[in-house]
C-alpha positions as CSV (number, residue, x, y, z in Angstrom):
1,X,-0.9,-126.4,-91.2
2,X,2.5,-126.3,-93.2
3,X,0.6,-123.6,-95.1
4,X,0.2,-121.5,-92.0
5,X,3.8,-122.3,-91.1
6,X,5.3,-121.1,-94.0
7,X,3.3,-117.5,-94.0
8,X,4.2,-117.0,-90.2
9,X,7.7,-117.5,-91.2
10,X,7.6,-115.1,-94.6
11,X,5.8,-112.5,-91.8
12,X,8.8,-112.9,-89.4
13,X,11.7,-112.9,-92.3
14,X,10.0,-109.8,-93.5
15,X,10.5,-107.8,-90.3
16,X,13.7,-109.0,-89.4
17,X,14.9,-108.2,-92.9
18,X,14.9,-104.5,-92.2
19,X,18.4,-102.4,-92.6
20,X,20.0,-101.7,-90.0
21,X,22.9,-99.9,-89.5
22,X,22.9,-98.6,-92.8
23,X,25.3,-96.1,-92.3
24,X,28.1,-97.3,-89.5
25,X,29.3,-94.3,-87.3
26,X,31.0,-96.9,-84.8
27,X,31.0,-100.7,-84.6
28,X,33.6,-100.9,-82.0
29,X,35.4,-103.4,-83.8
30,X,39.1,-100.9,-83.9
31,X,41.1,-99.0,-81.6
32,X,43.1,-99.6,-78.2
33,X,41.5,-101.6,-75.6
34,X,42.2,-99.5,-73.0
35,X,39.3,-98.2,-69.5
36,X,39.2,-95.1,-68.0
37,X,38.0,-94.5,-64.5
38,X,36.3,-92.0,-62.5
39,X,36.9,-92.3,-58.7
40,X,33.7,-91.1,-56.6
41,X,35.0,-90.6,-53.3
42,X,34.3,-89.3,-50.2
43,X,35.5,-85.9,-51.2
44,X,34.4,-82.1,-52.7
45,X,35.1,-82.4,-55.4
46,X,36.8,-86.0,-56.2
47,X,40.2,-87.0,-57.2
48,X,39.1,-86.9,-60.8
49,X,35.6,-86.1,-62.4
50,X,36.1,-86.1,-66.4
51,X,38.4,-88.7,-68.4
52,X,39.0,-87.7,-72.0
53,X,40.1,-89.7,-74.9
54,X,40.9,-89.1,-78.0
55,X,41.7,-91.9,-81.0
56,X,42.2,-91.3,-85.0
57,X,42.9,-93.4,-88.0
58,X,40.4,-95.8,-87.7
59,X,39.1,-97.2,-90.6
60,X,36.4,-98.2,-89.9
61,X,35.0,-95.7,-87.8
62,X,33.0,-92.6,-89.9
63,X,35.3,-89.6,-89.7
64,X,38.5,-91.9,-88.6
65,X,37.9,-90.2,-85.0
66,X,36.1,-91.0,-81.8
67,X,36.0,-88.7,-79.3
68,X,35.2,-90.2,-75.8
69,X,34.4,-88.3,-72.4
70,X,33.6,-89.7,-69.6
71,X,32.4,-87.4,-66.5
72,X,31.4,-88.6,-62.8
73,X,28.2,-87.2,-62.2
74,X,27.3,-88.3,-58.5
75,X,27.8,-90.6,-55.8
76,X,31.2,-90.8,-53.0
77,X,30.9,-94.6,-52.3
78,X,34.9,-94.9,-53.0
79,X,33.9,-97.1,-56.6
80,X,34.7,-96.1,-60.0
81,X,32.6,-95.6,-63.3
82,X,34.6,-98.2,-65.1
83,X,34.9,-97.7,-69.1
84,X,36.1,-100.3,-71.9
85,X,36.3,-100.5,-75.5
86,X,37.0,-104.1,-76.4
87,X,38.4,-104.1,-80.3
88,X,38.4,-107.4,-80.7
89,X,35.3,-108.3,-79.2
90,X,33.6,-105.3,-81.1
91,X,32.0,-103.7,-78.1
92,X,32.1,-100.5,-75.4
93,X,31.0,-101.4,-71.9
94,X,30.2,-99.2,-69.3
95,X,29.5,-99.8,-65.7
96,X,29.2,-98.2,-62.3
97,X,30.1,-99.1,-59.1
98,X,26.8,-99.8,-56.5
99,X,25.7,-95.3,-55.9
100,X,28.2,-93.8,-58.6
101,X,26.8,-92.4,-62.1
102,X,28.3,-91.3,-65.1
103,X,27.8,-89.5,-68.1
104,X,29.3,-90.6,-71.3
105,X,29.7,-89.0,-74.6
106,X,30.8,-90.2,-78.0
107,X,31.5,-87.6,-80.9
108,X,32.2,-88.1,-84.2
109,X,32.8,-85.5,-87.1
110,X,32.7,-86.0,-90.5
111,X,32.1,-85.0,-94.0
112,X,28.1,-84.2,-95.2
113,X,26.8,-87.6,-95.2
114,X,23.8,-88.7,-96.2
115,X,21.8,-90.4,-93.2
116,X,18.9,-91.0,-95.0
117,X,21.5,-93.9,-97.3
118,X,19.3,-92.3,-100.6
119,X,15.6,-92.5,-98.2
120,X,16.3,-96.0,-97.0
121,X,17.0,-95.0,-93.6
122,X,14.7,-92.9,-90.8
123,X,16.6,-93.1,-87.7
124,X,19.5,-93.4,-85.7
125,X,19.9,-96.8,-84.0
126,X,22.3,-98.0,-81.4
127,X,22.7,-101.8,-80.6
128,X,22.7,-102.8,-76.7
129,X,23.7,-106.1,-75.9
130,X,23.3,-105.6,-72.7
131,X,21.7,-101.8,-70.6
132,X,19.9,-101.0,-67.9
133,X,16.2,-99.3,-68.4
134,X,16.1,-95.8,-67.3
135,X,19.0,-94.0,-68.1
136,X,18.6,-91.5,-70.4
137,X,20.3,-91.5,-73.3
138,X,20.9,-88.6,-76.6
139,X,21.7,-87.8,-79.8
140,X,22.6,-84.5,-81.0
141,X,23.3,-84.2,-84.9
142,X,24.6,-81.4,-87.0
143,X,24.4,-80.5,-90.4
144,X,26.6,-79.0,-93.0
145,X,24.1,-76.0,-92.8
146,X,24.7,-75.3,-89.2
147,X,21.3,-76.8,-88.9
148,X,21.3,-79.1,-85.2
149,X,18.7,-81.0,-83.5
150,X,18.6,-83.7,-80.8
151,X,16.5,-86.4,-79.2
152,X,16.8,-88.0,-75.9
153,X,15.2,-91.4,-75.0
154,X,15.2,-94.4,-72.6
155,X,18.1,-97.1,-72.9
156,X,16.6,-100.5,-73.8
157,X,16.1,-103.1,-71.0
158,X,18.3,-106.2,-72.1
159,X,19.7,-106.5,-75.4
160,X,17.8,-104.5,-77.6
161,X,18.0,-101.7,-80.7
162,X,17.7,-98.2,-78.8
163,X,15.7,-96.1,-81.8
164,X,16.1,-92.4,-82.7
165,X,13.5,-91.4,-85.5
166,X,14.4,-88.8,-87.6
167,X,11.0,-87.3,-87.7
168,X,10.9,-86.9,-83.5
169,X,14.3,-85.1,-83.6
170,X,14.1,-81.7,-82.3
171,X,15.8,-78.5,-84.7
172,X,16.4,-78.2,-88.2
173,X,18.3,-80.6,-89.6
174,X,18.8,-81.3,-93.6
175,X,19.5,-85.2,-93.1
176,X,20.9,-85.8,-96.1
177,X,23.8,-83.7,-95.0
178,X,25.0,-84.4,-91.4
179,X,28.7,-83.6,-90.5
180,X,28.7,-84.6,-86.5
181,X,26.8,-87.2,-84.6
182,X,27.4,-86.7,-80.5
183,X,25.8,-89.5,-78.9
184,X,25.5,-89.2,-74.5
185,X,24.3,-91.6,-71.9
186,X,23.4,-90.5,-68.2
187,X,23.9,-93.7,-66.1
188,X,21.9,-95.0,-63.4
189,X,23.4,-96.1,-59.9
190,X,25.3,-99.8,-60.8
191,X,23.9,-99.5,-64.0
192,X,25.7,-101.5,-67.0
193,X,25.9,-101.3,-70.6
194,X,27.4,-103.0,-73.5
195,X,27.0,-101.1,-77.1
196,X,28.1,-102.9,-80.4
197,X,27.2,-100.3,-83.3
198,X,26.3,-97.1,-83.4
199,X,24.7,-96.0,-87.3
200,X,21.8,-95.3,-89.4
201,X,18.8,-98.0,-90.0
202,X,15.0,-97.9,-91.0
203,X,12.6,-99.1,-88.6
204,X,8.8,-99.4,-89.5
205,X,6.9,-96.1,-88.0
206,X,3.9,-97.0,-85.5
207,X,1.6,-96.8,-89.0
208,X,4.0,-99.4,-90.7
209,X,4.0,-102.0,-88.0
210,X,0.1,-101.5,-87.9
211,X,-0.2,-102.3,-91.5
212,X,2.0,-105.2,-91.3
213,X,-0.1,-106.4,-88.1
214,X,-3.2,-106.6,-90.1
215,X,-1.4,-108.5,-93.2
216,X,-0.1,-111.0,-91.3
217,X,-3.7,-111.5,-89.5
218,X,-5.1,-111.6,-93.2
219,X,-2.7,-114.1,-94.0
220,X,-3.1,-116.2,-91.5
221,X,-7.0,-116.0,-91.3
222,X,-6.5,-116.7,-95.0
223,X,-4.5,-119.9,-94.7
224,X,-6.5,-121.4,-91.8
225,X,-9.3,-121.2,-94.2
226,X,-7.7,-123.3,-96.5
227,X,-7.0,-125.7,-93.9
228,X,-10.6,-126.2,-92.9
229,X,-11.4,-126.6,-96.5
C-alpha cells in the first residue's frame, strides 16, 4: 500500500508542479493602498459613475504602470462599488453593495514581451482568492504588430486560477510579442472578489489532463498488482 501511496503522491506533485505565473503583469504586492467608490443612487444619472486611477514606478509591476477604472454599471440602492488594493497584503478586492454592479478594468503597457516565456506558457491566468461565479470577466491583448484579440470567461467560484488559453483567444495575435494586457470584470449584484496575480502560466489542455488521467490509472492499477502479489 506504501507503494500505491507514493505513485498517488508523484501524480499529484506532478500537476501541481505546473508554472504559473510565469510572466507577472501584477501581483499586487506595490502601490498606495487607497479605494475608490462609485455611489449608485437614487438618481439619473448618479453623483459619480467612473473612478480613475493612475499609478507608475512600480517595480514590480510589468510596464511600471497600472491603470485602474472603475465604472458603476447599475443599481440606485444608495451603496457603493467599493475598490482596494492592499500592498502589503498583495491583493485587489472588489465588492458591491446588495443591487449595485460594477465594471472594472486593469491596463497595463509595455514593451514586446514574450508570453509564451520561450513556449512554456499557453495562457493568461489570474489568481482569485476569493469571487463570485458568474460575472464575466476579459482579457484583451495587443501585440507589437497591431495584432489584438480577446477572450471573455466566467470568474471562478471560491478561490481558484481563472484560465485564458492562448489558443481560444479571438484575433491575431503574435504571442511572443505582446505590448498591452487590459484585463475587465462585469460584477454581479453583492458580488466580491479578491485577485492576487495577474500573469502568464501553462495549464495542461483538455488532451493533457486526459493523458495524465490514464497514467495515473496505469500506475495505480499497476501498483495494486504488486500489492496482491
Amino acid at each position: 500500500m506504501r507503494t500505491l501511496g507514493t505513485l498517488a503522491g508523484l501524480a499529484v506533485l506532478a500537476v501541481m508542479a505546473t508554472p504559473a505565473g510565469a510572466v507577472i503583469i501584477d501581483h499586487f504586492d506595490q502601490g498606495t493602498s487607497f479605494n475608490l467608490t462609485t455611489w449608485g443612487l437614487p438618481l439619473s444619472p448618479p453623483p459619480v459613475t467612473t473612478a480613475t486611477w493612475t499609478e507608475s514606478g512600480l517595480t514590480n509591476v510589468l510596464g511600471g504602470t497600472r491603470n485602474v477604472d472603475l465604472t458603476w454599471m447599475g443599481g440606485d440602492n444608495g451603496g457603493h462599488n467599493h475598490l482596494d488594493f492592499q500592498a502589503v497584503n498583495s491583493y485587489v478586492n472588489l465588492d458591491d453593495d446588495v443591487t449595485l454592479v460594477a465594471r472594472l478594468k486593469l491596463s497595463y503597457a509595455f514593451s514586446a514581451t514574450d508570453f509564451t516565456d520561450g513556449g512554456t506558457s499557453n495562457s493568461v491566468l489570474v489568481r482569485f482568492l476569493a469571487s463570485d461565479l458568474g460575472s464575466t470577466t476579459k482579457v484583451t491583448l495587443t501585440d507589437s504588430l497591431a495584432g489584438t484579440g480577446s477572450l471573455t470567461v466566467l470568474t471562478p467560484s471560491g478561490p481558484s486560477d481563472e484560465i485564458f488559453l492562448f489558443s481560444l483567444f479571438s484575433g491575431s495575435l503574435d504571442f511572443t510579442k505582446i505590448t498591452s494586457v487590459v484585463y475587465q470584470i462585469d460584477t454581479v449584484p453583492s458580488g466580491d472578489y479578491r485577485i492576487d496575480l495577474l500573469g502568464s502560466g501553462y495549464v495542461p489542455e483538455p488532451v493533457t489532463m486526459a493523458g495524465l488521467v490514464l497514467g495515473i490509472g496505469g500506475l495505480v492499477g499497476y501498483a495494486r498488482r504488486r500489492v496482491r502479489a
